[in-house]
Every structure is written in structure tokens, then in C-alpha cells.
ZADO-1210 file (C-alpha; in nm, 4 decimals, padded with zeros to 6 digits):
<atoms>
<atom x="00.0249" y="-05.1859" z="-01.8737" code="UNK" pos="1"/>
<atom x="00.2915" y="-05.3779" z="-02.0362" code="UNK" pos="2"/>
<atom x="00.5729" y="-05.3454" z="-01.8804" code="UNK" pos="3"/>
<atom x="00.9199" y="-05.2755" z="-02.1027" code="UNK" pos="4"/>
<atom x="01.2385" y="-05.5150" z="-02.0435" code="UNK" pos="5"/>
<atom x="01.5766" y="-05.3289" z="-02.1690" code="UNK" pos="6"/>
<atom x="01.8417" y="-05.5981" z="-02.2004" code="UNK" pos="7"/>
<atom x="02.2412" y="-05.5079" z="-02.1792" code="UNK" pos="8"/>
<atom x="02.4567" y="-05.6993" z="-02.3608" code="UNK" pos="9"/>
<atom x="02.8513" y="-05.5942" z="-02.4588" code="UNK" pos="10"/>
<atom x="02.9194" y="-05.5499" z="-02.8304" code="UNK" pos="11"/>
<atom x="03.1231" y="-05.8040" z="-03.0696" code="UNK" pos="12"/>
<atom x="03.1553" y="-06.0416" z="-02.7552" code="UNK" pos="13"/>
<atom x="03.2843" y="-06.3224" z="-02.8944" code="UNK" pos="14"/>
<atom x="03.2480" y="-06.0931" z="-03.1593" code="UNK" pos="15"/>
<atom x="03.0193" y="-05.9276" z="-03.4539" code="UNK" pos="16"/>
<atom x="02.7547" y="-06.1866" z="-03.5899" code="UNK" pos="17"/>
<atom x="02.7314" y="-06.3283" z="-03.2860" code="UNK" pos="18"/>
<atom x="02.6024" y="-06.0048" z="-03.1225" code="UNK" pos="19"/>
<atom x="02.3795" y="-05.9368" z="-03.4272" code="UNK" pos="20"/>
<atom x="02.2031" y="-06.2813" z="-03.3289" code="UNK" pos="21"/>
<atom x="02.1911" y="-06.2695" z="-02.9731" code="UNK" pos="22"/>
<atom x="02.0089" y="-05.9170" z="-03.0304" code="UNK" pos="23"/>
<atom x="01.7602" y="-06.0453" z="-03.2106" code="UNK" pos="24"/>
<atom x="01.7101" y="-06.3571" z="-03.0439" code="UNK" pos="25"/>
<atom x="01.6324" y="-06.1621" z="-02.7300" code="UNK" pos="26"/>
<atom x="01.4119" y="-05.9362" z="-02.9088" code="UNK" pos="27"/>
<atom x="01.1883" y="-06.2381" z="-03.0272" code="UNK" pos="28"/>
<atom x="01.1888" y="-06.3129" z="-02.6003" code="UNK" pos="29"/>
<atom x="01.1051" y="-06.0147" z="-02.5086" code="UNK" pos="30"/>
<atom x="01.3357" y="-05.7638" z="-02.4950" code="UNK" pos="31"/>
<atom x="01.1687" y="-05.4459" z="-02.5901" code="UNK" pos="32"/>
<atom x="01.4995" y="-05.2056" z="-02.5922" code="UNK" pos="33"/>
<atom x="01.8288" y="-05.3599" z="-02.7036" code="UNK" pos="34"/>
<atom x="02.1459" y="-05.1372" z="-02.4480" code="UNK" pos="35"/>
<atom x="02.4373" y="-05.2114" z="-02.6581" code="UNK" pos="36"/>
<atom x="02.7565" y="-05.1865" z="-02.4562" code="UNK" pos="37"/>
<atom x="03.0880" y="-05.0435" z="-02.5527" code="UNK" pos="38"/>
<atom x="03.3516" y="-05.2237" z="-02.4242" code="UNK" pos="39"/>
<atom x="03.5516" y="-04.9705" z="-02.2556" code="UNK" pos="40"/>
<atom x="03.9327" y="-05.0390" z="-02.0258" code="UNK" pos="41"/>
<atom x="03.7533" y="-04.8671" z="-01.7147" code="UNK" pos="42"/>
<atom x="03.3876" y="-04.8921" z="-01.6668" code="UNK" pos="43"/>
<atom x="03.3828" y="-04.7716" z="-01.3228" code="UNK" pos="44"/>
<atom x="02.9866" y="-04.8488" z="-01.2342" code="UNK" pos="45"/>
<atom x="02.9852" y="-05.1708" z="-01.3552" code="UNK" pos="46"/>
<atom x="03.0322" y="-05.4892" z="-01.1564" code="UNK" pos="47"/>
<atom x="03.2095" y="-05.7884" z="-01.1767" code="UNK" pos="48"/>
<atom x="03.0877" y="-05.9512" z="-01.4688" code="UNK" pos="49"/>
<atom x="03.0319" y="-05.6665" z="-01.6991" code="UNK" pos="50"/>
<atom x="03.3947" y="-05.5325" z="-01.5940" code="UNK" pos="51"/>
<atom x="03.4934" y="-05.8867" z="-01.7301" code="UNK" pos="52"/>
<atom x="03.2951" y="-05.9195" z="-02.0380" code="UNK" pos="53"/>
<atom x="03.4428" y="-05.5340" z="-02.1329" code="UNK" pos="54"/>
<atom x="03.7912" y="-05.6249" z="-02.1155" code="UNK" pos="55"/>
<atom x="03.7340" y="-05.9893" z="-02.3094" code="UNK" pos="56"/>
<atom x="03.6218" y="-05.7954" z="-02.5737" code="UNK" pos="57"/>
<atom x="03.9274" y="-05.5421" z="-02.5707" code="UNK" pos="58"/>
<atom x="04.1430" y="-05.8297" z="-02.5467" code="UNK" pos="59"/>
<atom x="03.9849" y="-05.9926" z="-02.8714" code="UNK" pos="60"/>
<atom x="04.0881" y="-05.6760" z="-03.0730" code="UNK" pos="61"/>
<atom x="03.7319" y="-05.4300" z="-03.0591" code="UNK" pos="62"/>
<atom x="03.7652" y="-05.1279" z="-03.2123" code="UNK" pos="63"/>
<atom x="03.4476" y="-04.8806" z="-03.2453" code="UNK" pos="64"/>
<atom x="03.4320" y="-05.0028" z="-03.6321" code="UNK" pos="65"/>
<atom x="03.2952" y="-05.3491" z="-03.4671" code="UNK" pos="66"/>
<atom x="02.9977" y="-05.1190" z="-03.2538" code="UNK" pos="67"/>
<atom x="02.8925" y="-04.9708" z="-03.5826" code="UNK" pos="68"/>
<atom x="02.9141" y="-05.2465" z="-03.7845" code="UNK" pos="69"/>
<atom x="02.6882" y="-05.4600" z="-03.5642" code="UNK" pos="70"/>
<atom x="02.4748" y="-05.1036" z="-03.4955" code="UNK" pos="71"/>
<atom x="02.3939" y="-05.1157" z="-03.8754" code="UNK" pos="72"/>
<atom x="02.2860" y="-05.4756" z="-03.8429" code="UNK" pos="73"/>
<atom x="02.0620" y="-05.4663" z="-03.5227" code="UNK" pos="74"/>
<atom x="01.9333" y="-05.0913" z="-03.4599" code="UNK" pos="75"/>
<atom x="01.7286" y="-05.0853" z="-03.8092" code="UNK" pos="76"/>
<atom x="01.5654" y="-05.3919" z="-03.6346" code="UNK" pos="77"/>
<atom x="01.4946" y="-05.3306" z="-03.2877" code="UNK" pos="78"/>
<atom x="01.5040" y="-05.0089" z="-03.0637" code="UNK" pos="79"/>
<atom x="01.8433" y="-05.0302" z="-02.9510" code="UNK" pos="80"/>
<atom x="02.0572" y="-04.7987" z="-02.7011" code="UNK" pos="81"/>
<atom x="02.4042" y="-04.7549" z="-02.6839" code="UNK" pos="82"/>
<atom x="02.5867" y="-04.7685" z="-02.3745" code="UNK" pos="83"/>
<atom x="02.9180" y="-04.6388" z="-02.2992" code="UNK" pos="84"/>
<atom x="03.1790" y="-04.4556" z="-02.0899" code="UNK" pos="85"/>
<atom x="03.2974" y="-04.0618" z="-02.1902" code="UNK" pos="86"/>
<atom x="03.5782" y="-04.1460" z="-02.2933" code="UNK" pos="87"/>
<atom x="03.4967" y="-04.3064" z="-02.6416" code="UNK" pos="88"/>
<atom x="03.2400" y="-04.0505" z="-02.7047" code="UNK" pos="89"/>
<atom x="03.5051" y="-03.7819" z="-02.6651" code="UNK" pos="90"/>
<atom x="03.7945" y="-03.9017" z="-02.8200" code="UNK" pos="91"/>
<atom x="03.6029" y="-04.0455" z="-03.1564" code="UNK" pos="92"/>
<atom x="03.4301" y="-03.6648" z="-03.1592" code="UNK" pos="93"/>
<atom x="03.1070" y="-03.6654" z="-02.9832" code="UNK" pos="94"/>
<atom x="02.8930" y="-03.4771" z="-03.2860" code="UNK" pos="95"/>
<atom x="03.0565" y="-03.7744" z="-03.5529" code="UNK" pos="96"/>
<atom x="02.9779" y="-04.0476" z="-03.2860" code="UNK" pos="97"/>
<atom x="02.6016" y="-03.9196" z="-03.3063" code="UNK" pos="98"/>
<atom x="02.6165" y="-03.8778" z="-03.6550" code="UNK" pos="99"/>
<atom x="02.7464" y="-04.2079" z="-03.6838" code="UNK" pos="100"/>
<atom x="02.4318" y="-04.3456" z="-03.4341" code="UNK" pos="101"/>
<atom x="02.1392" y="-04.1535" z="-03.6633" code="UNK" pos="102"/>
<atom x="02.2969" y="-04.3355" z="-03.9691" code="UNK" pos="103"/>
<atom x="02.2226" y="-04.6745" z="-03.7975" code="UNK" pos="104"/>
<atom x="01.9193" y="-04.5080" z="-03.6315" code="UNK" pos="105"/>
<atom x="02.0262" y="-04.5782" z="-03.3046" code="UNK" pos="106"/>
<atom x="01.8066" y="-04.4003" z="-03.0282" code="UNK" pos="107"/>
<atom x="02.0274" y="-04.3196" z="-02.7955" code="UNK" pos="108"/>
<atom x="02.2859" y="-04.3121" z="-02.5460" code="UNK" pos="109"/>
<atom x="02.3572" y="-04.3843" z="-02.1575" code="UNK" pos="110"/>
<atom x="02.6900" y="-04.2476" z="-02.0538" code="UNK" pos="111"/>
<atom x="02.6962" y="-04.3591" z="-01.6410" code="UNK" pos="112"/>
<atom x="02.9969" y="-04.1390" z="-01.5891" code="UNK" pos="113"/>
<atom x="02.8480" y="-03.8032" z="-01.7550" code="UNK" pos="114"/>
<atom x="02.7478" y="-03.6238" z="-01.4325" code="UNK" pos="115"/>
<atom x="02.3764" y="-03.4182" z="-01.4929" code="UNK" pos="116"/>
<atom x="02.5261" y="-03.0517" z="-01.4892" code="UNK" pos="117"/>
<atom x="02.7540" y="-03.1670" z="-01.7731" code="UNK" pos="118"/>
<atom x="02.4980" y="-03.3594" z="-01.9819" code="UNK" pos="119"/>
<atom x="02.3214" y="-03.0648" z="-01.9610" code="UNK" pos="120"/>
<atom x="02.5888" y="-02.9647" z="-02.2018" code="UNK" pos="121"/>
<atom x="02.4911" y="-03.2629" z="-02.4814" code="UNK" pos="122"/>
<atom x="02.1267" y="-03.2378" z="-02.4614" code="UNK" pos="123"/>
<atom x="02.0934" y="-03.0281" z="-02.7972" code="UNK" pos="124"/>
<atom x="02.3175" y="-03.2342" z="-02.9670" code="UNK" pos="125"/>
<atom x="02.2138" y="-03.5759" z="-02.8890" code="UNK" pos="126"/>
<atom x="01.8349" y="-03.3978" z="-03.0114" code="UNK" pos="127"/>
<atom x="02.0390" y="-03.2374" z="-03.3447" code="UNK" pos="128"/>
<atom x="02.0691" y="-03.6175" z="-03.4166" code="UNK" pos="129"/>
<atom x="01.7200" y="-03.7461" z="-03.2937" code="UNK" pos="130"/>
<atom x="01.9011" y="-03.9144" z="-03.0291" code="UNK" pos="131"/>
<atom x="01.8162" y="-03.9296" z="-02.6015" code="UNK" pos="132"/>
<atom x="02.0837" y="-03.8899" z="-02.3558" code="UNK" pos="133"/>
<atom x="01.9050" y="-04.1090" z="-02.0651" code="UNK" pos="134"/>
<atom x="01.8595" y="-03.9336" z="-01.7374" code="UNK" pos="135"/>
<atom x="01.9873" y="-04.1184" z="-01.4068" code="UNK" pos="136"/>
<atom x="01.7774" y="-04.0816" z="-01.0759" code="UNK" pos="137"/>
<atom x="01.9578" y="-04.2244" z="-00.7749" code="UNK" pos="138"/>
<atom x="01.7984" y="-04.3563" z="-00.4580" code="UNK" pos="139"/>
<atom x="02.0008" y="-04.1068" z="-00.2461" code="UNK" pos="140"/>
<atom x="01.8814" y="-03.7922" z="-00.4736" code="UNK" pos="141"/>
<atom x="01.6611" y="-03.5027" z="-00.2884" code="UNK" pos="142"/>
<atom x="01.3017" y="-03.4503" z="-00.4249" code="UNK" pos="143"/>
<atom x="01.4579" y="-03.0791" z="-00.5621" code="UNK" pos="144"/>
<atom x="01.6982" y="-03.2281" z="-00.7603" code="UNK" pos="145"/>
<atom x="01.4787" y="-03.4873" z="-00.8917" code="UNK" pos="146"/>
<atom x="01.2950" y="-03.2461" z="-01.0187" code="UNK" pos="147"/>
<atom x="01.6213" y="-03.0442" z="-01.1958" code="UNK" pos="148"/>
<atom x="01.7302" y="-03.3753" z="-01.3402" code="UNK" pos="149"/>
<atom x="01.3448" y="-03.5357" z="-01.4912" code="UNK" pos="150"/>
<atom x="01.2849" y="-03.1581" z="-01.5837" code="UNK" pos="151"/>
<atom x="01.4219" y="-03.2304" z="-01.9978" code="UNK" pos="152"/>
<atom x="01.4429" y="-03.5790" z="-01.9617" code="UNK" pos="153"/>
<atom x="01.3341" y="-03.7955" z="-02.2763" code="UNK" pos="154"/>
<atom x="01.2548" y="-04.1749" z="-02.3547" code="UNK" pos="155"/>
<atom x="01.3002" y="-04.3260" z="-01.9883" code="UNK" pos="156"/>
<atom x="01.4380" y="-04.2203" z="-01.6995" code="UNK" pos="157"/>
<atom x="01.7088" y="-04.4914" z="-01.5563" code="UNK" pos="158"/>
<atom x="01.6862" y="-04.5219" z="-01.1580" code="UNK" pos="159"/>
<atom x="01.9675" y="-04.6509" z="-01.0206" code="UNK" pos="160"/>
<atom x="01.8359" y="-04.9515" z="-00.7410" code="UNK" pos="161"/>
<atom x="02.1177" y="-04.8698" z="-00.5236" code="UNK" pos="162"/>
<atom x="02.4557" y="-04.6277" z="-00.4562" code="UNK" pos="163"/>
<atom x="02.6852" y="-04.8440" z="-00.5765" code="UNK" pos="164"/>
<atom x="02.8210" y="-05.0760" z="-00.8908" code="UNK" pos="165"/>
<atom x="02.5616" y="-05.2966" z="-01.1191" code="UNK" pos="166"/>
<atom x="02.5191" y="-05.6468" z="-01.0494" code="UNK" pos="167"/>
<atom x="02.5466" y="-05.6704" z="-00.6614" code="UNK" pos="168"/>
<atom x="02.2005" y="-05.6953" z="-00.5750" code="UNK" pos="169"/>
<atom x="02.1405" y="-05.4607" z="-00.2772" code="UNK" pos="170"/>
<atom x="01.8020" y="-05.4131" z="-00.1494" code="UNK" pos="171"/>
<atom x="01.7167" y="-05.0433" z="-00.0556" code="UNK" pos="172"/>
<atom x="01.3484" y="-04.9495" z="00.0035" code="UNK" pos="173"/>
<atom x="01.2551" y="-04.7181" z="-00.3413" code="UNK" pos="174"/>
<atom x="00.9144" y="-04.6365" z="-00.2261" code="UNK" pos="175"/>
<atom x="00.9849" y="-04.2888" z="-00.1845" code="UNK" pos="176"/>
<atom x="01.1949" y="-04.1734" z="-00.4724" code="UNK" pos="177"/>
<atom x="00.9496" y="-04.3596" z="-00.6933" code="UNK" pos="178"/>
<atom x="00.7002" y="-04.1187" z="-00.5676" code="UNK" pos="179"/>
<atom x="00.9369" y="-03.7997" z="-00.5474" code="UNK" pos="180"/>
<atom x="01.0025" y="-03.8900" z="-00.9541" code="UNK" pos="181"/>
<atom x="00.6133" y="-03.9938" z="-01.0666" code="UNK" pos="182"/>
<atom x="00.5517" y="-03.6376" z="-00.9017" code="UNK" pos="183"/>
<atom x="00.7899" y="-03.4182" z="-01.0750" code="UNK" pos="184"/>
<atom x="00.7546" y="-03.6355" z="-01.4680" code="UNK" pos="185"/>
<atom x="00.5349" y="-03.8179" z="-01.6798" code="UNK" pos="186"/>
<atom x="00.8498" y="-03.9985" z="-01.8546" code="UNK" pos="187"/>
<atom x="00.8777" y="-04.3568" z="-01.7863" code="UNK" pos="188"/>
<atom x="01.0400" y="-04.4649" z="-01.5274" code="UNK" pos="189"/>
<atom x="01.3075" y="-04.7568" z="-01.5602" code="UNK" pos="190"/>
<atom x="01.4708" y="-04.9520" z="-01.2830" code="UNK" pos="191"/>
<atom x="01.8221" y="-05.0980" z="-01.3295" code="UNK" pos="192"/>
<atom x="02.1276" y="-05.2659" z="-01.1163" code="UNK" pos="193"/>
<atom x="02.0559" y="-05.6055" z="-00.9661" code="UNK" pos="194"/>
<atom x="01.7652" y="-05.6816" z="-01.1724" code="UNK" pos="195"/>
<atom x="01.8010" y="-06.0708" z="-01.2518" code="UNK" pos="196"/>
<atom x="01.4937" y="-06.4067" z="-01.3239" code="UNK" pos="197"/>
<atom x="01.4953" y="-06.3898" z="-00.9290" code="UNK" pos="198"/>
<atom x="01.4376" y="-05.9950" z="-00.8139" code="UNK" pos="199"/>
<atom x="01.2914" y="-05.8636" z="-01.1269" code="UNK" pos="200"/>
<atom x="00.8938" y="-05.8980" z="-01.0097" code="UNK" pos="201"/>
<atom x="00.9710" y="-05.7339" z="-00.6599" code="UNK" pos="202"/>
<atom x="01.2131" y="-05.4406" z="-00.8270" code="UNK" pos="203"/>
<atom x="00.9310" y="-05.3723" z="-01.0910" code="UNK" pos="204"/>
<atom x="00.7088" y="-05.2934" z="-00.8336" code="UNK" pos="205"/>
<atom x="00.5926" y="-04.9213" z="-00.9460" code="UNK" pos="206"/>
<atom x="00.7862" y="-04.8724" z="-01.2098" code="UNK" pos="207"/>
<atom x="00.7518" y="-04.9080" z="-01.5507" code="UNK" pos="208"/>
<atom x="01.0459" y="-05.0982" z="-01.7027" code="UNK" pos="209"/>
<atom x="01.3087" y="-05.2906" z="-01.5977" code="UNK" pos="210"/>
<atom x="01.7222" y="-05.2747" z="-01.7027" code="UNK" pos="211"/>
<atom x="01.9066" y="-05.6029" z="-01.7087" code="UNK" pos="212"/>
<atom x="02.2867" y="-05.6293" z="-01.7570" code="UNK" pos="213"/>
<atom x="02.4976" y="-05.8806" z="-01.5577" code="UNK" pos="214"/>
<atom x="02.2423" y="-06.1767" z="-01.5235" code="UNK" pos="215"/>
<atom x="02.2762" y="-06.2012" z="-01.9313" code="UNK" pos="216"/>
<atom x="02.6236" y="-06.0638" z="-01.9537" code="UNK" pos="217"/>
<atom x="02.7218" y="-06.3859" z="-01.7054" code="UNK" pos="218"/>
<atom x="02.6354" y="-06.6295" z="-01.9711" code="UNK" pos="219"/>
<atom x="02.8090" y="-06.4615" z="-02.2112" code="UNK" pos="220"/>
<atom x="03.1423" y="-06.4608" z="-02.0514" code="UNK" pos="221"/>
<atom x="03.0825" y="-06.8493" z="-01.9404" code="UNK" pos="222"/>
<atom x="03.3518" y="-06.9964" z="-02.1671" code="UNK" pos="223"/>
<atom x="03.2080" y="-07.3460" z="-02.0978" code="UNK" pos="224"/>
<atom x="02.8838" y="-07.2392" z="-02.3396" code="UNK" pos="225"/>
<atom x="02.8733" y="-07.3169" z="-02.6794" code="UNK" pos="226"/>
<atom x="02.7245" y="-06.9757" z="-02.9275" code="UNK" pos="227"/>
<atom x="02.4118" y="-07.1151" z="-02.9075" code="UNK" pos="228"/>
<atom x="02.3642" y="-07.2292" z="-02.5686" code="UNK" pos="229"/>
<atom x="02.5178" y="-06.8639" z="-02.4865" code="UNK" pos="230"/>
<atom x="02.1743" y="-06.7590" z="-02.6850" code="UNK" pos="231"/>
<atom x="01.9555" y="-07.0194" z="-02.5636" code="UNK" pos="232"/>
<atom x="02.0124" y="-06.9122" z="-02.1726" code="UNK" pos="233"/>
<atom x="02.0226" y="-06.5624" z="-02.1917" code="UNK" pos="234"/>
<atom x="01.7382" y="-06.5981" z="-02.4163" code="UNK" pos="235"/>
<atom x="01.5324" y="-06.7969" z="-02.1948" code="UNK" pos="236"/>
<atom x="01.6158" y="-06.5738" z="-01.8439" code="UNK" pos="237"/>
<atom x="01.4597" y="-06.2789" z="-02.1040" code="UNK" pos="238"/>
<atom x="01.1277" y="-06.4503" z="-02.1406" code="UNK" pos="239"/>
<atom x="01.0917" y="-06.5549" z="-01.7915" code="UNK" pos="240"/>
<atom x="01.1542" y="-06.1741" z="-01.6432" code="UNK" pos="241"/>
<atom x="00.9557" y="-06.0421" z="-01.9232" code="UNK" pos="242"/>
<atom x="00.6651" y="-06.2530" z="-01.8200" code="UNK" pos="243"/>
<atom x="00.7729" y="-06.2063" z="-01.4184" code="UNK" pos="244"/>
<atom x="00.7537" y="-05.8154" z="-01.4589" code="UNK" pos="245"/>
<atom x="00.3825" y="-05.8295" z="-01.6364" code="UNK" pos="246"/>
<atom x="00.1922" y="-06.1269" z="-01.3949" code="UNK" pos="247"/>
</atoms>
């Protein structure tokens, strides 16, 4: 089985053709779903890096207009994801922002800070606009609500490696909730949160995809990289996971 790599990276940062190119670059490398980030003043699960890369991108001037524009450039292209905090969603009108996503024929969204039992709430609207609101399966979750949660869930299913924030690598044994989930769903199960060129062949281990922000988002934010190095790195980490996850 081939094994899927989904590959973060934060919109318009350094800003809009670059993004279009990096997206495609990494979907030549590999990349077989494209999570494009919306830079956002408080994205409270992210780590470190992402936090950084978010508010770069505010601080250059991003406004949704820059998401959509470089939506209409890569989604048509490759199977691309947005990810983003409630707070845009909301305030922008969350039927337009799906409208907005089916236009560029984006397939979907992960909001980290929409709890289930008010997803719940978006499910028929994300599917009014042939979109999937990705499911989140924590390590700490009972088999019961496993079940409640993978019961409607649609595309993949997102299992968070570890309680915590992405990008600081802690190890906690998954053996079990990987089972409790493969017993309650047939939907593919993805693995994100510390997933880098270095823990990507042990965290793939039983599942069937693999989410990587911060070890491409780190290149991006490296201010001593020229645009195409900034490609060229995060490019070549994509090919060597991609080919770590599948040998």
C-alpha cells in the first residue's frame, strides 16, 4: 500500500507565487495532499515554528484575499486542504468561506480548535459544498468515543501523536488507539505532530498516511535561504519521508 504524505505549509509566506511554487514543487516530491495554512494571530496547537511562520505572514500584510488567490492557483492542481483556526472561518461567514473553497475546489478543511460536539454542527455544510471537515483522534481518547468521533468521518482521520502542541516530538506508544480506531472505521487513518526525515518511518508504523508541518515550515521561516533553496530543502525532506514511509 502506498502510503499518503500530507505536507503543511503557511499561505503567501514570503508571499503568493512563492506559495503557488513551493506547492507544486512538493507535489512533484511527493506530497500527495497539499494542508494550506491560514496564518492566524493565535494558533494555539501549533508549536514554535508554525506559531512563527503565522505571525511573519500577518506581519507582511495577509489578508484572506492572498489564501484564495493562491487557492485558485494550486487546488485545481493538487488535492489541497485548508487549515485554519475558527476564528477566520467565522468572522469571513463560514457558508461564503466554503463557497469560496468549492470555487477553487478545495477539499477541505482542518479547524484544530473546533471541538467534535461542535463540528458536529458543520458537517452538512462543509458536505453542501463537497467539502470534509477532518476528524481528530487523540492518543488519550476512550475506545467509546473513538467510535462517536470516526462514526461520520470522511477523507482521513488526523491522529494526533501526542497531547500537546505540533512540532515537539514526543514519543507515546499508539499501538492501542491505532487498534481502538481500525476497529470502529474503514477511513484512513493519518498520523500528524512530530513527524519529520528522522521519525516519519517509526510514526507510520500502522497507519496509513503521514502529516508534516514544522520540519518544512522551519525552512521556510530560515531567513538565511534564498526562494529557491527554501524549495529545494523542503522539497528534498518531502522525497526522503515519502520514500521512508513506503520502504
Amino acid at each position: 500500500m502506498n502510503k499518503k504524505l500530507v505536507g503543511f505549509i503557511t499561505a503567501s509566506l514570503p508571499e503568493n507565487n512563492f506559495t503557488v511554487d513551493l506547492a507544486l514543487s512538493m507535489q512533484e516530491s511527493g506530497v500527495d495532499t497539499l494542508e494550506l495554512g491560514i496564518p492566524f494571530s493565535d494558533p494555539v496547537a501549533d508549536g514554535p515554528v508554525i506559531e512563527k511562520a503565522s505571525l511573519k505572514a500577518l506581519q507582511n500584510g495577509f489578508k484572506l484575499k492572498d489564501l484564495f488567490e493562491v487557492s485558485a492557483q494550486i487546488a485545481p492542481k493538487m488535492d489541497t486542504l485548508w487549515m485554519g483556526y475558527m476564528n477566520p472561518y467565522f468572522h469571513y461567514g463560514m457558508e461564503e468561506f466554503l463557497q469560496k473553497g468549492k470555487e477553487f475546489n478545495i477539499q477541505g478543511s482542518i479547524i484544530p480548535d473546533l471541538p467534535y460536539e461542535e463540528a458536529k454542527a458543520y458537517k452538512d455544510v462543509f458536505a453542501k459544498y463537497d467539502q470534509h471537515l477532518i476528524d481528530f483522534v487523540a492518543p488519550t481518547d476512550s475506545l467509546e468515543r473513538i467510535k462517536t468521533i470516526t462514526a461520520n468521518s470522511s477523507k482521513f482521520i488526523y491522529m494526533v501523536a501526542y497531547a500537546g502542541i505540533t512540532g515537539s516530538g514526543v514519543k507515546e506508544d499508539l499501538t492501542q488507539v491505532i487498534e481502538n480506531v481500525r476497529s470502529c472505521t474503514n477511513t484512513p487513518l493519518y498520523i500528524g505532530f512530530g513527524v519529520d526525515e528522522n521519525t516519519a518511518k517509526a510514526k507510520a508504523k500502522g497507519v496509513d498516511g503521514v502529516i508534516v508541518g514544522s520540519a518544512f515550515v522551519k525552512h521556510l521561516i530560515d531567513d538565511s535561504l534564498s526562494n529557491n533553496e527554501k524549495i529545494k530543502n523542503i522539497c528534498a525532506i518531502a522525497k526522503e519521508i515519502k520514500e521512508k514511509i513506503n520502504t
